[in-house]
PAZAPA-4460 file (N, C-alpha, C; in steps of 0.05 Angstrom, whole numbers, plus 32768, in hexadecimal, padded with zeros to 4 digits):
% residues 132
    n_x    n_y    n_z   ca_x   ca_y   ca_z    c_x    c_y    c_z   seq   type   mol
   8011   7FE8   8000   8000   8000   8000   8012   8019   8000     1      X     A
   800C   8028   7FF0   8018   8046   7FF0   801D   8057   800E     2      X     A
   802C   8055   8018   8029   806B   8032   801A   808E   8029     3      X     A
   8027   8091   8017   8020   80B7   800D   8001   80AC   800D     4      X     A
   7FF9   809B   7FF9   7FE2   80A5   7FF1   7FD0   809B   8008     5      X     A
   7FDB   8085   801E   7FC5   8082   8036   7FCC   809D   803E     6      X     A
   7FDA   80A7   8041   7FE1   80C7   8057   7FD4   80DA   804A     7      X     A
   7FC6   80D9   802D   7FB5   80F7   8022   7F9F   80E7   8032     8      X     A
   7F9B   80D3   8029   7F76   80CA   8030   7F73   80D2   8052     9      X     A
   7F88   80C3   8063   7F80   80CB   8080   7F94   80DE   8097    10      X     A
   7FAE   80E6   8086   7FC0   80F6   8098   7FC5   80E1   80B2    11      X     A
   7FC3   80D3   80B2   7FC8   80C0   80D3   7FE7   80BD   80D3    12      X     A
   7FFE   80B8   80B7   800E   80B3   80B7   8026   80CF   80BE    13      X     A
   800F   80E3   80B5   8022   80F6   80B8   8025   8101   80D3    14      X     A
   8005   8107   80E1   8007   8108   8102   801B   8101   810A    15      X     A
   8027   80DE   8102   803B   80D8   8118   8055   80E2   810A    16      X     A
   8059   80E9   80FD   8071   80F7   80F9   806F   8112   80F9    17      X     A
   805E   8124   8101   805B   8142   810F   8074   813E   8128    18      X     A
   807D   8152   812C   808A   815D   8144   807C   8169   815B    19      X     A
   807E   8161   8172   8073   8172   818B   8048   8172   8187    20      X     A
   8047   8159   817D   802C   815B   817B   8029   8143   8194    21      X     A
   8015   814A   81A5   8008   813C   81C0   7FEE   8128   81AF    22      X     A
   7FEF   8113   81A7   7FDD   80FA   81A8   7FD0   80F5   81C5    23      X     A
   7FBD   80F3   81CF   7FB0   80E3   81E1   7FA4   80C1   81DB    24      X     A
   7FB7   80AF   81E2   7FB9   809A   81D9   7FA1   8092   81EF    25      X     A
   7F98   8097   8206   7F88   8086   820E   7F6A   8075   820D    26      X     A
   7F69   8067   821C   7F5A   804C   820B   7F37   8060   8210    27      X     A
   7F23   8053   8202   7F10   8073   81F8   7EFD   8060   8215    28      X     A
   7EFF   804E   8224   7EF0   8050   8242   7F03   804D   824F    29      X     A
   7F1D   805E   8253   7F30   8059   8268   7F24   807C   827D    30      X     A
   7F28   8071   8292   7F23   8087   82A9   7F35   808C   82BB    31      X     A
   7F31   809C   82C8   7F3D   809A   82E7   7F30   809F   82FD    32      X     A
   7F36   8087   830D   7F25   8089   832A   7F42   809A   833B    33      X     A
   7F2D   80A5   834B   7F35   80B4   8363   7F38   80A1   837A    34      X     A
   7F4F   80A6   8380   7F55   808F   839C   7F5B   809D   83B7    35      X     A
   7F6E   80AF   83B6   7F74   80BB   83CD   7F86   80DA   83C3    36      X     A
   7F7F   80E7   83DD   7F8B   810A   83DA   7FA6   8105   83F3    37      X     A
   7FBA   8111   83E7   7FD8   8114   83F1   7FE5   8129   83EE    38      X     A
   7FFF   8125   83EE   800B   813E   83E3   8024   8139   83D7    39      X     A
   8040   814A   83D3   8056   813B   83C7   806A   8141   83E9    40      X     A
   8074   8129   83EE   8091   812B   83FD   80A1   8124   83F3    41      X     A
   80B6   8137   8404   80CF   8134   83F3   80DC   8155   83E2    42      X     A
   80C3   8162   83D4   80CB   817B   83CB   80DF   818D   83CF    43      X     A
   80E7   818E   83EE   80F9   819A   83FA   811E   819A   83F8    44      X     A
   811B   8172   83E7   8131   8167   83E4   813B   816A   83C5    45      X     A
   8120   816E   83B5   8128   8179   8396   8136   8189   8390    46      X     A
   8152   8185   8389   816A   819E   837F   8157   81B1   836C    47      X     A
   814E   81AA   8357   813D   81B6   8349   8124   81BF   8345    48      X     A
   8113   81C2   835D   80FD   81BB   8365   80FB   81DE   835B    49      X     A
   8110   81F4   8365   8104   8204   835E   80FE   820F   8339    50      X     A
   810C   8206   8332   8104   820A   831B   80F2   81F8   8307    51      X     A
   80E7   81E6   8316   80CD   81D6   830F   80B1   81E1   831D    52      X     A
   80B3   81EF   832E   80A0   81FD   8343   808C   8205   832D    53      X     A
   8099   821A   831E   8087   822D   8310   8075   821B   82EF    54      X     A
   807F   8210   82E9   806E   81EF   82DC   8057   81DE   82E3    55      X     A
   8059   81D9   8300   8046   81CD   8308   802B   81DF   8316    56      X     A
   801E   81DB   8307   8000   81E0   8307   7FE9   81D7   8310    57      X     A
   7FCF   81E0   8318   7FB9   81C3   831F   7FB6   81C3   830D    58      X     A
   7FAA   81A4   8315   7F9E   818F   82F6   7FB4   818A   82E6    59      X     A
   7FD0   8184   82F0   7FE9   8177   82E8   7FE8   8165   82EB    60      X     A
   7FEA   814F   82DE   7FF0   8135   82D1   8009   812E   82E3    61      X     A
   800F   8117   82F0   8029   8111   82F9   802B   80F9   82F7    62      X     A
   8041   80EA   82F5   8044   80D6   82F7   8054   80C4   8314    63      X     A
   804C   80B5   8312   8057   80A1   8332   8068   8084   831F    64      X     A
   807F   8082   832D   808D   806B   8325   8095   8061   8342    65      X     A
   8095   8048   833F   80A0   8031   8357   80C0   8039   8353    66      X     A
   80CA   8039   8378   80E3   8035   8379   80EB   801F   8394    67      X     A
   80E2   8005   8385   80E1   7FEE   839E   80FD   7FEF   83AF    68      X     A
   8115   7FF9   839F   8129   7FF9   83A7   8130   800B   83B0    69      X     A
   8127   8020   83B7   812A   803A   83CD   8131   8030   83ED    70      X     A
   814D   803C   83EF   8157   8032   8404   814A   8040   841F    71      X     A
   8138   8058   841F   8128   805D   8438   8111   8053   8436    72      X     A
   80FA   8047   8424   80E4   803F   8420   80E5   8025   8405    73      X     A
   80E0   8015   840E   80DF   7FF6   83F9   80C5   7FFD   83E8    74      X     A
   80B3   8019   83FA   808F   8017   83EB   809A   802F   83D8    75      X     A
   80B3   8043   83D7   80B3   8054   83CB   80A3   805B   83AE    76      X     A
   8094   8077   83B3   8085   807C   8397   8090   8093   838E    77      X     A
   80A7   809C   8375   80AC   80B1   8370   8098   80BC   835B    78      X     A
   8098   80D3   8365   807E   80E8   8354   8091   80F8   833C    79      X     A
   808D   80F7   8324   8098   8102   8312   8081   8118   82FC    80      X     A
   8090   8129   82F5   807B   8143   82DB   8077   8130   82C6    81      X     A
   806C   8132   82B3   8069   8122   8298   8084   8122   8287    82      X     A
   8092   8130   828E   80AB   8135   8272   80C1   812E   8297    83      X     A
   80BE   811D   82A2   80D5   8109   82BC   80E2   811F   82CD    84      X     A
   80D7   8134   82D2   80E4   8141   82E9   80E0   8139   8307    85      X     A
   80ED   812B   830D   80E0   8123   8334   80DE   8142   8343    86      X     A
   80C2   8137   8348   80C0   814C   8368   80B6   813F   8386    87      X     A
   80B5   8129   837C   80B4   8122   839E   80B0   8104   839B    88      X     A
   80A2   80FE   83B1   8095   80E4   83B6   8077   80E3   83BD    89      X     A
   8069   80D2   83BE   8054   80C9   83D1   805F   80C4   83EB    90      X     A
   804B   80D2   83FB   8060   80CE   8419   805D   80B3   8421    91      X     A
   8071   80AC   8432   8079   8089   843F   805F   8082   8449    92      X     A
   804A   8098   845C   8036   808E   846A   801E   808B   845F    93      X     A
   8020   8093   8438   800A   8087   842E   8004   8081   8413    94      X     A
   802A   806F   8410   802A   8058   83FE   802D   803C   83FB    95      X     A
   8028   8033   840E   8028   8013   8416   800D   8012   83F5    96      X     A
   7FFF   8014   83FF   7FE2   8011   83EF   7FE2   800E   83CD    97      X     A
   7FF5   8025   83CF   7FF8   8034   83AB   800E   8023   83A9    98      X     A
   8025   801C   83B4   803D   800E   83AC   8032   7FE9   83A1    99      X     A
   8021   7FDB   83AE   8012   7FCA   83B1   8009   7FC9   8391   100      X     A
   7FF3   7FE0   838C   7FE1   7FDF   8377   7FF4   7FE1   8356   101      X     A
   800D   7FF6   835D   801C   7FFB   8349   8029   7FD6   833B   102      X     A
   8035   7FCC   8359   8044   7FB9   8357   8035   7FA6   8349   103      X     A
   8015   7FA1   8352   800C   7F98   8340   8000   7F9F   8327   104      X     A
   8016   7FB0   8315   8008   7FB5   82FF   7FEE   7FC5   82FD   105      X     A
   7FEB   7FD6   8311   7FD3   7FEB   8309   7FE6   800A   8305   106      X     A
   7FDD   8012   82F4   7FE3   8033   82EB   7FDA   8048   8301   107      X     A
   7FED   8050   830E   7FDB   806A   8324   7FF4   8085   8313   108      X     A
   7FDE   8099   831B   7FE8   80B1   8315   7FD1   80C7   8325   109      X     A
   7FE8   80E0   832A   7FED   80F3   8338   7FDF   8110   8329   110      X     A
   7FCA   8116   8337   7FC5   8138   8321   7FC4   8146   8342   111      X     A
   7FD4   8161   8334   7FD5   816E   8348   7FBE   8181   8350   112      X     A
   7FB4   8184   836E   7F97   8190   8372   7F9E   81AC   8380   113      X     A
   7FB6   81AF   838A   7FB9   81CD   8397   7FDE   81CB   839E   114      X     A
   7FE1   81ED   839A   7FF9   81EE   83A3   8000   8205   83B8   115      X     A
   800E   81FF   83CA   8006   8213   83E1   802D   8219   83EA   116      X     A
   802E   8239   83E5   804C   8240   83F5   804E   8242   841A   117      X     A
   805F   822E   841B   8061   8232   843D   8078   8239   8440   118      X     A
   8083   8258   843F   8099   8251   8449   80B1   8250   8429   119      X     A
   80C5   824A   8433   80CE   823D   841A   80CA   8228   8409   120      X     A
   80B4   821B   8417   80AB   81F9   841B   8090   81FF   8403   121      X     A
   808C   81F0   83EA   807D   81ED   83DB   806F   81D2   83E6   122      X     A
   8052   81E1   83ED   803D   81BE   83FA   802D   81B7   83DA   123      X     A
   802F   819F   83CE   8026   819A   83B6   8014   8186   83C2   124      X     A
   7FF2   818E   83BB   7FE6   8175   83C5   7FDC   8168   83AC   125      X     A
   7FD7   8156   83B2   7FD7   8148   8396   7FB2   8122   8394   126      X     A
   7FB2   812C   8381   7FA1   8110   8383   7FAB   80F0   837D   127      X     A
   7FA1   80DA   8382   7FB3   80C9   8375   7F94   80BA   8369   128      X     A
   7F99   80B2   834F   7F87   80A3   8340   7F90   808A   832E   129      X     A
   7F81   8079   8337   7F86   805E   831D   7F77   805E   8309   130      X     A
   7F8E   8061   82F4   7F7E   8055   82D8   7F7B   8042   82D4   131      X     A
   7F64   8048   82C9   7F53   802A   82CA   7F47   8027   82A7   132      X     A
***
């Protein structure tokens, strides 16, 4: 089959070779449940935290990756921006649960619901939801 001439009839071929174009690949009944409200720890320890501050927004997308091998917490959940900048963790006292669900293969992710200056101390509270 011709690639050009499938790409006049539907452009699908060319989308993926656009630059800096955002696809939303997800599945058309995928959701997210709401599980629990937290916040980020750890912020304080981010070398870079200040210049990621001004980026994070509500209704930010974040992501959570397992770090079973974190030598202060085995449940470790690091919280990362969409484009891998760490800003914190899920705190120790309420990831037993989420570390559990990840490990087994469930998708959780982080949108951020408020951000509050204390101080020098940025409080990032955050939601945590499984896609489902």
């Amino acid at each position: 089959m011709d690639l050009q001439k499938l790409d006049k009839e539907n452009h699908l071929v060319s989308l993926f070779h656009q630059k800096n174009v955002e696809i939303d690949f997800r599945l058309p009944f995928e959701r997210d449940i709401f599980l629990f409200d937290t916040y980020v720890a750890g912020v304080m320890h981010i070398e870079t935290f200040e210049e990621i501050e001004p980026d994070l927004q509500i209704g930010m997308e974040l992501v959570f990756i397992r770090e079973p091998e974190n030598p202060y917490d085995s449940e470790a959940i690091n919280i990362q921006t969409q484009v891998g900048q760490k800003i914190g963790y899920v705190p120790k006292k309420d990831n037993v649960i989420f570390a559990r669900l990840m490990d087994a293969g469930k998708l959780l992710v982080g949108k951020i619901q408020d951000k509050k200056q204390k101080g020098k101390w940025t409080k990032i509270g955050i939601g945590i939801y499984l896609r489902d």
